[in-house]
C-alpha positions as CSV (number, residue, x, y, z in Angstrom):
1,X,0.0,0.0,0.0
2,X,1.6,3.2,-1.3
3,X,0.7,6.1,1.5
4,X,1.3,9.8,1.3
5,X,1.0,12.3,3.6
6,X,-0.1,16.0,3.0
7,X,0.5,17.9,5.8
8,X,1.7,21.5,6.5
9,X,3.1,21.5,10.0
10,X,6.1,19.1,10.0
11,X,5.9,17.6,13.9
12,X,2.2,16.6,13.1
13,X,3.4,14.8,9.9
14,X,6.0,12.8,11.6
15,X,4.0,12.3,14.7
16,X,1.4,10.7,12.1
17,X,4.2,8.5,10.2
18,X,5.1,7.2,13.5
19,X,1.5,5.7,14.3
20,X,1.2,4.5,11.0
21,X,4.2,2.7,11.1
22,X,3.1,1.1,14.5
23,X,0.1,-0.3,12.1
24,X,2.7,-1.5,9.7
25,X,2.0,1.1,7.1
26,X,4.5,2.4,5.3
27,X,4.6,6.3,4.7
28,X,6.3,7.1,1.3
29,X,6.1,10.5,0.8
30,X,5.1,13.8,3.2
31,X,4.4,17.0,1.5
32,X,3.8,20.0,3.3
33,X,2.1,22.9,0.8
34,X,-0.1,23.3,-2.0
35,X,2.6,24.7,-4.3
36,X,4.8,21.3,-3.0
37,X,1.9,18.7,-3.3
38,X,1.0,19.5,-7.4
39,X,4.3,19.5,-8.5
40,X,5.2,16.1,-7.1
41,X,1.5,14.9,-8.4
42,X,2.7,16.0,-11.5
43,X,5.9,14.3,-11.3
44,X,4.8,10.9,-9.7
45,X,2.9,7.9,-9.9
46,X,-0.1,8.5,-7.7
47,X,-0.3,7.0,-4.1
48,X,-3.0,4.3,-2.9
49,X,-3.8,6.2,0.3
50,X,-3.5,9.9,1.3
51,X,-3.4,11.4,4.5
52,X,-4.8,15.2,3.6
53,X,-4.6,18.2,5.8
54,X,-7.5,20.6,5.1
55,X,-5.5,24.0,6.1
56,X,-1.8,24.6,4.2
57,X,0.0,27.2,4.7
58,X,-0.6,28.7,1.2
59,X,-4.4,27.5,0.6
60,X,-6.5,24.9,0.9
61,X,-5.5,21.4,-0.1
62,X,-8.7,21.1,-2.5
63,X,-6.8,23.8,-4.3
64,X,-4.1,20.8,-5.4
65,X,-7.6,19.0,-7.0
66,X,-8.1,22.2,-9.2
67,X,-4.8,21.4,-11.2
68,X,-4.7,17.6,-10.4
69,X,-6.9,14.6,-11.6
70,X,-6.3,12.7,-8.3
71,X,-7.4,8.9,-7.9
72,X,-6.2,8.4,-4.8
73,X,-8.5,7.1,-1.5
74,X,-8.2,10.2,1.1
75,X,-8.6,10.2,4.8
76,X,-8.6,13.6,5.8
77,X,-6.9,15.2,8.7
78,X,-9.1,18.5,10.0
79,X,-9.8,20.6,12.9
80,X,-12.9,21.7,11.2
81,X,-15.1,19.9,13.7
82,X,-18.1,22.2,13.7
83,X,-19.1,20.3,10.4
84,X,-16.7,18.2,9.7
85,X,-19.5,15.1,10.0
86,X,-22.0,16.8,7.4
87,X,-18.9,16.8,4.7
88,X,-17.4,13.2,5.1
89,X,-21.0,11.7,5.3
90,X,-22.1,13.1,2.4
91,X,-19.2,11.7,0.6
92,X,-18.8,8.3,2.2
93,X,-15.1,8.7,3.5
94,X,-13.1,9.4,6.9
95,X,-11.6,12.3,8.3
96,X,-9.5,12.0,11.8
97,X,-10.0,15.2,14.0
98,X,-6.5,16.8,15.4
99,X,-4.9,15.7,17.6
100,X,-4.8,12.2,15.9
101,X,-5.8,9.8,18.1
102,X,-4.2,6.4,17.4
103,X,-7.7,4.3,18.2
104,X,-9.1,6.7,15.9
105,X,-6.4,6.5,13.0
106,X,-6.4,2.5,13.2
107,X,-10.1,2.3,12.6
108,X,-9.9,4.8,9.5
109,X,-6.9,2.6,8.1
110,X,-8.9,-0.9,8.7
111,X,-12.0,1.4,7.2
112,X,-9.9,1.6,4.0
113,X,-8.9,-1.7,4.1
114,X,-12.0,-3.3,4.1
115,X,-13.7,-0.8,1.8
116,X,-10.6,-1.7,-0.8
117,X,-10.9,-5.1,0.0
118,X,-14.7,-5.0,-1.1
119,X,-13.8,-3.2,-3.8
120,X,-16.1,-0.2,-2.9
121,X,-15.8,2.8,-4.6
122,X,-14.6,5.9,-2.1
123,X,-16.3,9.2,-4.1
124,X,-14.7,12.4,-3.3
125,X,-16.6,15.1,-4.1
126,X,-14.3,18.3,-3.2
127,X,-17.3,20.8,-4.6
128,X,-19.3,19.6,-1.7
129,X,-16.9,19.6,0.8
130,X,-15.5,23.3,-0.1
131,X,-19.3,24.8,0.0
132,X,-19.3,23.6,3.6
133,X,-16.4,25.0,4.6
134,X,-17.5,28.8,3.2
135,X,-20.9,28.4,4.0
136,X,-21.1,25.6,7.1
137,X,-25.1,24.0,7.7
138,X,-26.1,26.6,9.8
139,X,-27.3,24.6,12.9
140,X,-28.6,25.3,17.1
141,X,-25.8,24.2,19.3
142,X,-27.2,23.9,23.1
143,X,-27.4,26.8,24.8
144,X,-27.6,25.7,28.5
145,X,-27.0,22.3,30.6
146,X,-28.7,20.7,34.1
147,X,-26.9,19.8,36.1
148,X,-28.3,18.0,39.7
149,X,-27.4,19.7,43.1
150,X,-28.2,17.5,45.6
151,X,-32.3,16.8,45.1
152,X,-32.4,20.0,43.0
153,X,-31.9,20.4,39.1
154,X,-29.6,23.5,38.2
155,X,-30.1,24.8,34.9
156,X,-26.3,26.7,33.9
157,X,-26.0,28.8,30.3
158,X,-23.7,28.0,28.0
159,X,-22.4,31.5,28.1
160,X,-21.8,31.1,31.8
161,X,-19.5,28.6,31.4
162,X,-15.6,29.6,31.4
163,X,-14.8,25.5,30.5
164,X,-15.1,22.2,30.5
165,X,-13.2,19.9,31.7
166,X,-12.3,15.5,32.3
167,X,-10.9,14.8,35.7
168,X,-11.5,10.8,37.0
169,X,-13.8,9.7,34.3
170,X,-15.8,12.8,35.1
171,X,-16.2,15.9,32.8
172,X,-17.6,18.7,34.7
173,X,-18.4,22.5,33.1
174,X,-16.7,25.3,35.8
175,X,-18.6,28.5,35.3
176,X,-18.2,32.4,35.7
177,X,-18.8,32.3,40.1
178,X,-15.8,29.6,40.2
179,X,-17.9,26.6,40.9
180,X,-17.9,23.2,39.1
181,X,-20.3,21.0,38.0
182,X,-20.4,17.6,37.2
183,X,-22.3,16.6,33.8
184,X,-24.3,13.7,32.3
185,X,-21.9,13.9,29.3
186,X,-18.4,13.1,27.7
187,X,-15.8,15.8,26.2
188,X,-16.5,13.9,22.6
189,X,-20.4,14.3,22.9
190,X,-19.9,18.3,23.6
191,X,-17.8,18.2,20.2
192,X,-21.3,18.3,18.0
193,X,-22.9,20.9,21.3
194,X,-21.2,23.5,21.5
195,X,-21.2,27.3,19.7
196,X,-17.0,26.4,17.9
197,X,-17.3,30.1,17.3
198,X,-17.0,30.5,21.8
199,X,-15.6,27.1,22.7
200,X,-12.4,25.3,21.6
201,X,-10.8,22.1,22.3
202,X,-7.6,22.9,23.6
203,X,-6.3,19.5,24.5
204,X,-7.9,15.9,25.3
205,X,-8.7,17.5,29.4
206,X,-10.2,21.0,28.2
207,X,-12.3,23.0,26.1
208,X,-12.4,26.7,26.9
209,X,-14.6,29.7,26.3
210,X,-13.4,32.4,24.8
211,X,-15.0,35.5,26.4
212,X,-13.4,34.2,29.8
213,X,-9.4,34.0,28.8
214,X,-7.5,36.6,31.1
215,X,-4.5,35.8,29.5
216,X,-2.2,33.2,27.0
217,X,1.3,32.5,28.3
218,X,4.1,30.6,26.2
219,X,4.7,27.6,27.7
220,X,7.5,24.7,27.3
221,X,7.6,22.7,24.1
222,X,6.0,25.6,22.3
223,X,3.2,25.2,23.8
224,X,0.4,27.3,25.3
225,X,-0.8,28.2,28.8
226,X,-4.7,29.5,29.0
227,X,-5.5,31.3,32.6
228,X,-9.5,31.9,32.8
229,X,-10.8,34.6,34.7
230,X,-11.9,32.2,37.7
231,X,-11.2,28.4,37.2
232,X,-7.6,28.0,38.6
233,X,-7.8,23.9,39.9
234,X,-5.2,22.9,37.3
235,X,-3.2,24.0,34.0
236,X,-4.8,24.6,31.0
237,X,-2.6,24.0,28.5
238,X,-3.0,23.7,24.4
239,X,-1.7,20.7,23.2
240,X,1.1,21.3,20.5
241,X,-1.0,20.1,17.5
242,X,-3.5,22.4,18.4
243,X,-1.3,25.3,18.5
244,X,-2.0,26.6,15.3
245,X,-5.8,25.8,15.1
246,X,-6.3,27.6,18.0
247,X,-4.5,31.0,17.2
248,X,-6.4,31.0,13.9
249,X,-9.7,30.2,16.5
250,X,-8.7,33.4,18.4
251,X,-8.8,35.9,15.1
């Protein structure tokens, strides 16, 4: 199986090889722009298997599609999570939301094994997937939670909320008066809930609310530290692969 990788930031690519290889798949190639990805299309027999990064840091990778007739299966790589599902459903292939998680990443590779396997036709329809991206389904995300409080049902808005957060199996939303609550609900089920527009996924622990940063502090292996105006129990830190996504989440 011939495997490519198109992927602008370099640690993320490698980081990606790496668990590939621990599935015993063999990464030939890595590209890392637009510009880089045509001309070696253009210059090379076509891969089985690609590993496609939305976001480059000159364009869009549907841009490469413009110039060149592709064939290859794609699993895409995104941090477009807000509707992310609507685009890979409607065209019957997989995308792995950053950071890569290797559960995740081994059931997209068996996915493609089986679907090659079968023989089934993967359709990639880039028109589709680039409408949704400038215009995303307009959609309700949930604007407050319950939570209970001894025999009493507490009903917390979204906006009140400065995070959630996963501590002992637990995820628990900590809002503006510096109290936490604990929720009938996983980190992964908020993904689809909540307004991406006010809430971000800064690592696997957290996902924070932008009207309640106080400040952003470098932190070691360029990384980020987030300080909210109340919730202090324990660092908030954004993950390395998520670096980028969220500075462009803060413009």
């Amino acid at each position: 199986m011939n495997v490519i990788i198109i992927e602008d930031e370099k640690p993320a690519a490698r980081r990606l090889s790496r668990l590939l290889a621990e599935l015993n798949v063999t990464v030939s190639t890595m590209l890392h722009s637009v510009e880089e990805s045509i001309i070696w299309f253009n210059e090379n027999d076509h891969p089985d298997l690609i590993f496609l990064d939305i976001q480059l840091s000159d364009g869009l990778s549907f841009e490469i599609f413009d110039q060149v007739n592709v064939k290859s299966a794609i699993i895409f790589t995104t941090a477009y999570d807000e509707y992310a599902l609507q685009a890979f459903k409607l065209n019957s292939i997989d995308y792995l939301l950053k950071p890569i998680d290797d559960e995740e990443l081994e059931v997209a590779v068996n996915k493609y094994k089986n679907m090659t396997a079968s023989k089934t036709k993967i359709a990639v329809d880039f028109e589709d997937i680039k409408k949704l991206l400038v215009n995303p389904i307009e959609r309700e995300y949930k604007k407050r939670f319950t939570v209970k409080v001894g025999q009493h049902i507490k009903i917390i808005n979204a906006d009140e909320i400065e995070c959630f957060f996963s501590e002992n199996k637990g995820t628990y939303a900590a809002t503006a008066d510096g109290r936490n609550y604990l929720l009938d609900v996983t980190l992964e089920n908020l993904e689809s809930e909540l307004e991406p527009k006010n809430f971000f996924r800064v690592s696997r622990k957290f996902y924070v609310n932008v009207n309640y940063i106080k400040d952003i502090v470098s932190y070691t292996n360029s990384r980020l530290k987030i300080v909210l105006n109340k919730y202090n129990d324990s660092e908030i830190i954004v993950s390395r692969e998520k670096v980028k996504d969220f500075k462009l989440w803060l413009e």
